[in-house]
N, C-alpha and C positions, 0 to 999 in steps of 0.2 A: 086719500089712501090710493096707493097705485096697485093695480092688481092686474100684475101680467103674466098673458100664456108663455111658458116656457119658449118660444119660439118669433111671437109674433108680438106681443106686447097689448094685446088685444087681453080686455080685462074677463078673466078666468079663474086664475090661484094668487092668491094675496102671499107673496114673496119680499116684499117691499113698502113699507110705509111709511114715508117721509115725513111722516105727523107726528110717528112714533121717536121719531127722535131725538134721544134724551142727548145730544153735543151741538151746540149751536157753531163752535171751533173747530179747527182742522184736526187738533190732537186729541189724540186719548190718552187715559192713563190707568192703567193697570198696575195694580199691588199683587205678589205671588211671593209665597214666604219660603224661604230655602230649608228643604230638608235635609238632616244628616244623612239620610239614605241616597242624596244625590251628587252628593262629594267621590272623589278621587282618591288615587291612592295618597296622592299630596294636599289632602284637605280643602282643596280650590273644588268649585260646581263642574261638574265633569260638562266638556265641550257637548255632547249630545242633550245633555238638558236645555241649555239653552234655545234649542230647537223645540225642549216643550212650551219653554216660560213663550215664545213668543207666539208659537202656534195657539195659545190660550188666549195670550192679549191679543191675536189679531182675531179672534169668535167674541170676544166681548165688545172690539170695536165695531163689529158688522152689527151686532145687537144694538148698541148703542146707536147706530146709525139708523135701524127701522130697519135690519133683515130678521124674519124672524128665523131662526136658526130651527125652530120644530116645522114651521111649513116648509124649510128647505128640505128638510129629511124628507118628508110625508111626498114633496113633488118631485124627491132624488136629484134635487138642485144644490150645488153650492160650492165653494172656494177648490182651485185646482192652484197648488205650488208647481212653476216648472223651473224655474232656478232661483237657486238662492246665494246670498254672497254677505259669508258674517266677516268681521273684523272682530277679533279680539283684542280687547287691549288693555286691562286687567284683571287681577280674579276675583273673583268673591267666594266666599266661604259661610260658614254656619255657627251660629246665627244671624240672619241677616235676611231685608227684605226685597227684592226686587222691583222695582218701580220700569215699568214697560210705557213706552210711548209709541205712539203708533199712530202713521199718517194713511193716508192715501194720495196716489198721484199721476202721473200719464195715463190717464182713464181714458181707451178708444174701444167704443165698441162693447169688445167680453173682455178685454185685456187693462192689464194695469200692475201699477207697481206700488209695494205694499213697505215703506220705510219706520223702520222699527228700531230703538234704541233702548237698551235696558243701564241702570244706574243703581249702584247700590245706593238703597233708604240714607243705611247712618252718616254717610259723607257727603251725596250725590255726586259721587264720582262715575265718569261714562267706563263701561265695565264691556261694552258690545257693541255694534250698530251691525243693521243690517238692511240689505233690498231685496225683497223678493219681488219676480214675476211672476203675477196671478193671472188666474181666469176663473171665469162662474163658466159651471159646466154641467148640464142637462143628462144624466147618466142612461136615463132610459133610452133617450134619443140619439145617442151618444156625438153629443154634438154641443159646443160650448154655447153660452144663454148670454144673450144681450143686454148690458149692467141697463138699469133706470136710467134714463136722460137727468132726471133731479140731481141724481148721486155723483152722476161724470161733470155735471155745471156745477156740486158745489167746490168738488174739488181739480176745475179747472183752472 
């Protein structure tokens, strides 16, 4: 178990545990069911949803990876989105489930890029992709947090 000071990496608050890791693979996969209430006036998933479905799949892939998402709260540590870049390229509508995949990659340091693709279930048809650039970010301190050396080699 790695348990590092927000800052120094010097074992303090358990943020990280690479034992905990329930993905031995680079992907994740996330199911999120489309609600009626997130549709459009044209019955397609309104463009802002999709910025939930992924922001979800990407908390269950950090979980998945061994962040614990309660000690990030509890040390005011955790994921900072500063650009995002979706592609749209067909719609989906309701009833219907969304399957999120979600990688990790150019991992330097606090920084990295977070590649995420959602597909609808009944077809698996690609319905989105997207890249955001992240950081883990230290709030108290106000100063971003140095990802685990495990986490940046495995997805080096």
């Amino acid at each position: 178990m790695i348990q590092a000071d927000t800052t120094t990496n010097e074992k303090t608050n358990v943020l990280f545990d690479p034992d905990a890791s329930q993905n031995n693979n680079k992907n994740h996969l996330s199911e999120i069911l489309v609600l009626w209430s997130q549709l459009d006036a044209n019955g397609h998933v309104n463009n802002g949803t999709y910025q939930f479905y992924f922001d979800e799949a990407r908390t269950q892939a950090l979980g998945d990876e061994g962040f614990s998402i309660s000690a990030m709260r509890a040390s005011s540590i955790g994921p900072v989105i500063q650009k995002a870049d979706l592609h749209y390229m067909k719609p989906m509508s309701h009833p219907e489930v969304a399957i999120i995949e979600t990688s990790f990659g150019d991992l330097k340091g606090f920084r990295g890029k977070v590649f995420q693709t959602i597909r609808r279930k009944s077809d698996s048809e690609k319905v989105c992709d997207a890249i955001f650039d992240a950081l883990f970010f230290d709030f108290k301190k106000k100063r971003p947090w140095k990802l685990p050396i495990e986490f940046i080699q495995k997805y080096s």
